[in-house]
C-alpha positions in Angstrom: -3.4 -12.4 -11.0 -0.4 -14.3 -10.7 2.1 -14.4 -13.0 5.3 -16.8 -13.0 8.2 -16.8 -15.8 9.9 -19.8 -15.9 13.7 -18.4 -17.3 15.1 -21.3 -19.4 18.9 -21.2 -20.2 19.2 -24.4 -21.8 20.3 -27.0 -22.1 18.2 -27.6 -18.0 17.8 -30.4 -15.9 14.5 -31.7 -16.2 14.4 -32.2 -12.3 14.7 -28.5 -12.1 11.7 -27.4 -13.6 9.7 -30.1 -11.3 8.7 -27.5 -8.8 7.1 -25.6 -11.3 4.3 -28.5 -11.6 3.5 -27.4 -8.0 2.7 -24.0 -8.5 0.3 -25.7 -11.9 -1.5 -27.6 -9.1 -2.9 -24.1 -7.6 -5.6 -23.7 -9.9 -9.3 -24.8 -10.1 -9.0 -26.4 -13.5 -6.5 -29.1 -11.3 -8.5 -29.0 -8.1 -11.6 -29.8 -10.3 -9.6 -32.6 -12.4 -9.0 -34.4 -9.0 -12.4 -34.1 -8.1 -12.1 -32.3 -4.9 -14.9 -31.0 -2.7 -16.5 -28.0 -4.2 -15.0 -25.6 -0.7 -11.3 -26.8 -1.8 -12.0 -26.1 -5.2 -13.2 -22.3 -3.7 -9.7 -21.8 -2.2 -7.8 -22.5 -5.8 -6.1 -20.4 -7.9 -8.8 -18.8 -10.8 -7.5 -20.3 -14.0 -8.1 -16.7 -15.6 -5.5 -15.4 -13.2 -3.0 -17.6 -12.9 0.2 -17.6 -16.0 3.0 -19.5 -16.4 5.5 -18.5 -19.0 8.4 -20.4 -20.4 11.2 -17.6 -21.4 14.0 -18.1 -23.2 16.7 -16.1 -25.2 16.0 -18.3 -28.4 12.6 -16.4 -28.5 9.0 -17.5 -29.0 8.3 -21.1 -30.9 11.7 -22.4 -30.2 12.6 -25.7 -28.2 15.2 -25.9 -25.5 16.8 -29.5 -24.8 16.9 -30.9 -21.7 18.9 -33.0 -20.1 16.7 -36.2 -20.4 16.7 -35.6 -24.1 13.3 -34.5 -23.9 12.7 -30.8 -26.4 11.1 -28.1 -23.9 8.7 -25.4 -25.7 9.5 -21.8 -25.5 6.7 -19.4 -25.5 7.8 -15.8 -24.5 10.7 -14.2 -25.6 13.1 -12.0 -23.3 11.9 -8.9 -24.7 7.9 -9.8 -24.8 6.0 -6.9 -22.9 4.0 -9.7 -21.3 7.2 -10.3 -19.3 8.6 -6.8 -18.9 9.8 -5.4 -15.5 7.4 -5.4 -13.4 5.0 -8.0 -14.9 5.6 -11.5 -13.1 5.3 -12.1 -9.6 8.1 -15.0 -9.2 10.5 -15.8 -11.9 12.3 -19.2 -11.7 15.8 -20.2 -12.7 16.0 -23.9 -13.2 20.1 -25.0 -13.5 21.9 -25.3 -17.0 25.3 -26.4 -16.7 27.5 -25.8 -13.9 29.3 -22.7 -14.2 27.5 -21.5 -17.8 27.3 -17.5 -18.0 24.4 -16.8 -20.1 24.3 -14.3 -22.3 24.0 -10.5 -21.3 20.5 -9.9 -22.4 19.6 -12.7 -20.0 21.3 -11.2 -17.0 19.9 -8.0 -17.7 16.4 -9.3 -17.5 17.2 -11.4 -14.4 18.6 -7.5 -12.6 15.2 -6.0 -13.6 13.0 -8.2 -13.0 14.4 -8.4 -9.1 15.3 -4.7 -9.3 11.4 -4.2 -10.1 10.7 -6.1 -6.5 9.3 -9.6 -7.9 10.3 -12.2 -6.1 13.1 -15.1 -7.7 13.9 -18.5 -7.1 16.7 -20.3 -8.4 17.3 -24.2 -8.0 20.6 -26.4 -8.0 22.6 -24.6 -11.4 20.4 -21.6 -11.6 22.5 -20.2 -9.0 24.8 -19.6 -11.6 22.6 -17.2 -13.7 21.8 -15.3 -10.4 25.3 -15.0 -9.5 26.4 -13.7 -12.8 23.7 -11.1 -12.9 25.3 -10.0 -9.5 21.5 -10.2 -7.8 23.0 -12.3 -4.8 25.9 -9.8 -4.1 25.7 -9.0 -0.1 22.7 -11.4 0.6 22.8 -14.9 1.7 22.4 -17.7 -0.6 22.9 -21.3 -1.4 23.8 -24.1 -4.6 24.3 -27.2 -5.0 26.9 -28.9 -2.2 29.0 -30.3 -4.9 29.9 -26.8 -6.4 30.0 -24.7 -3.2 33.7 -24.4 -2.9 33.3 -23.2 -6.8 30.8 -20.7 -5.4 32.4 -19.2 -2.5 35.5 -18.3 -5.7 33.5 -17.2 -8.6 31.1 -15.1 -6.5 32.8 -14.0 -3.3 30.4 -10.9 -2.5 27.5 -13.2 -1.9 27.4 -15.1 1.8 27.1 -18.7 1.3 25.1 -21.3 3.1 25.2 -24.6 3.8 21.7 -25.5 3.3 19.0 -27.0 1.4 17.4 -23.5 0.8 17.9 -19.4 1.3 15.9 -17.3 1.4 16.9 -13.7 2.0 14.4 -11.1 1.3 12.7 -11.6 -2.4 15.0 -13.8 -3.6 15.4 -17.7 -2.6 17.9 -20.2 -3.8 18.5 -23.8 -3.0 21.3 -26.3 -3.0 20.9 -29.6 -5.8 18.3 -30.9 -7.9 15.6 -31.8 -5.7 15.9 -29.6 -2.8 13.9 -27.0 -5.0 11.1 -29.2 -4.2 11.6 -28.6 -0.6 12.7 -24.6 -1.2 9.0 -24.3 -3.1 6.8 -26.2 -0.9 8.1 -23.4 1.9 7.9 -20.3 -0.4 4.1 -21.3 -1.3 3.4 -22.0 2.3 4.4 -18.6 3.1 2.7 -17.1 -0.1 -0.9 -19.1 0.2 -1.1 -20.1 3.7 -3.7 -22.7 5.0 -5.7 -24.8 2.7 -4.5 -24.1 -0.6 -1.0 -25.0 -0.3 -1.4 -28.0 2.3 -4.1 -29.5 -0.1 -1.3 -29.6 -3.1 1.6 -30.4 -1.0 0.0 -33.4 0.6 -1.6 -34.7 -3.2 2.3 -34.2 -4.6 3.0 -35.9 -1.6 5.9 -33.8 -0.5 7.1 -33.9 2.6 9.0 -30.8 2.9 13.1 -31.8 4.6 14.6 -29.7 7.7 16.5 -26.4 6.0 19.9 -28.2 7.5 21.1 -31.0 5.7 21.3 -34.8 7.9 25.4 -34.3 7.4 27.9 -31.6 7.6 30.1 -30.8 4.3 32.8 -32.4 5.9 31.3 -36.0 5.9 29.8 -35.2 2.0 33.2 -34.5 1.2 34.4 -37.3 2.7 31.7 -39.6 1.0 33.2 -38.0 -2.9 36.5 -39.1 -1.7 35.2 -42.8 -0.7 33.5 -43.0 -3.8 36.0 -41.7 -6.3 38.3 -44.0 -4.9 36.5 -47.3 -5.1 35.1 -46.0 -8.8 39.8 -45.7 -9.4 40.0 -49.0 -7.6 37.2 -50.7 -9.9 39.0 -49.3 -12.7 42.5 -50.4 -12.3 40.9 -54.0 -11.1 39.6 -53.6 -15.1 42.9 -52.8 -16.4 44.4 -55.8 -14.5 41.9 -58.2 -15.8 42.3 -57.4 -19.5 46.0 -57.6 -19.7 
């Protein structure tokens, strides 16, 4: 049985929850919807076994917005027994807005879920949640490169990376948006070696980026600059222009 929570603190980037879709892909009922050869399909996830849950503080039968407007069904509440301590596998935080503290109910279930030993992932913004429920105090993590100096303030116990993903012990975090794609594709490579995960990884057609980023935080910080300049300069050109 597997059994993955998907911890929505809205309102969520839609990119976040992307990786989620790979963890769908698992199953038979997918494997047999592509049509794969009956030994693949034998490797697959039973579809009897396998849960995702979309969690939320709003409860049960409510919708959580998304970034790209689009309303995102919430089907377990925080207190459902079906998602008590102890009862899902992985929980995932996708990001809400940078630096939102989520209510204390919410943290409370994030500290027993990883207090019960199940294992979390957090993506860009989720970090935040994490943080706040002081799960990442003493262990090594990473968020989002544009919010890292904000980080390293809010949350000085926890030891900051420069990366694309963490992962220390049970718990893994990665940096912005997308690199949750990458920070996935190596957690279910670790968790379903061989077959199963190489067979959805290479039909997702996701090719998984080194853990290091191409440039150092000094030359990201030096494209902002570039780039808020010549977004000032376009500006004023406007100004000039209309008078």
């Amino acid at each position: 049985m597997v059994h993955i929570g998907v911890l929505i603190v809205s309102p969520i980037q839609l990119l976040d929850i992307a990786p989620v879709d790979l963890f769908a892909m698992l199953t038979k009922e997918y494997f047999n919807d592509c049509k794969l050869p009956q030994p693949l399909v034998d490797v697959a996830l039973s579809d009897s076994d396998f849960t995702i849950s979309y969690i939320g503080h709003s409860g049960a039968g409510t919708v959580a917005n998304t970034t790209a407007r689009l309303g995102l069904s919430i089907n377990t509440s925080l207190d459902d027994p079906a998602v008590a301590p102890g009862k899902l596998d992985i929980l995932v935080i996708p990001g809400p807005p940078p630096g939102m503290k989520p209510e204390e109910e919410v943290l409370d279930f994030v500290r027993k879920h990883v207090d019960s030993g199940g294992d979390l992932l957090t993506i860009c913004t989720g970090i935040f949640v994490a943080a706040y429920a002081s799960v990442l105090d003493g262990r090594n993590a990473t968020g989002s490169r544009g919010i890292e100096d904000w980080l390293e303030r809010d949350f000085p116990k926890v030891k900051w990376q420069d990366k694309r993903y963490v992962n220390d012990g049970k718990i893994w975090t990665s940096g912005g948006i997308t690199n949750g794609m990458d920070m996935v594709a190596v957690y279910m490579r670790q968790r379903w070696p061989g077959a199963l995960s190489d067979t959805v990884l290479t039909m997702a057609d996701v090719v998984i980026r080194p853990q290091e980023y191409d440039t150092g935080k000094l030359g990201t910080n030096a494209w902002w600059v570039l780039h808020i300049f010549k977004a000032w300069l376009r500006g004023l050109t406007k100004t000039k222009t209309i008078d």
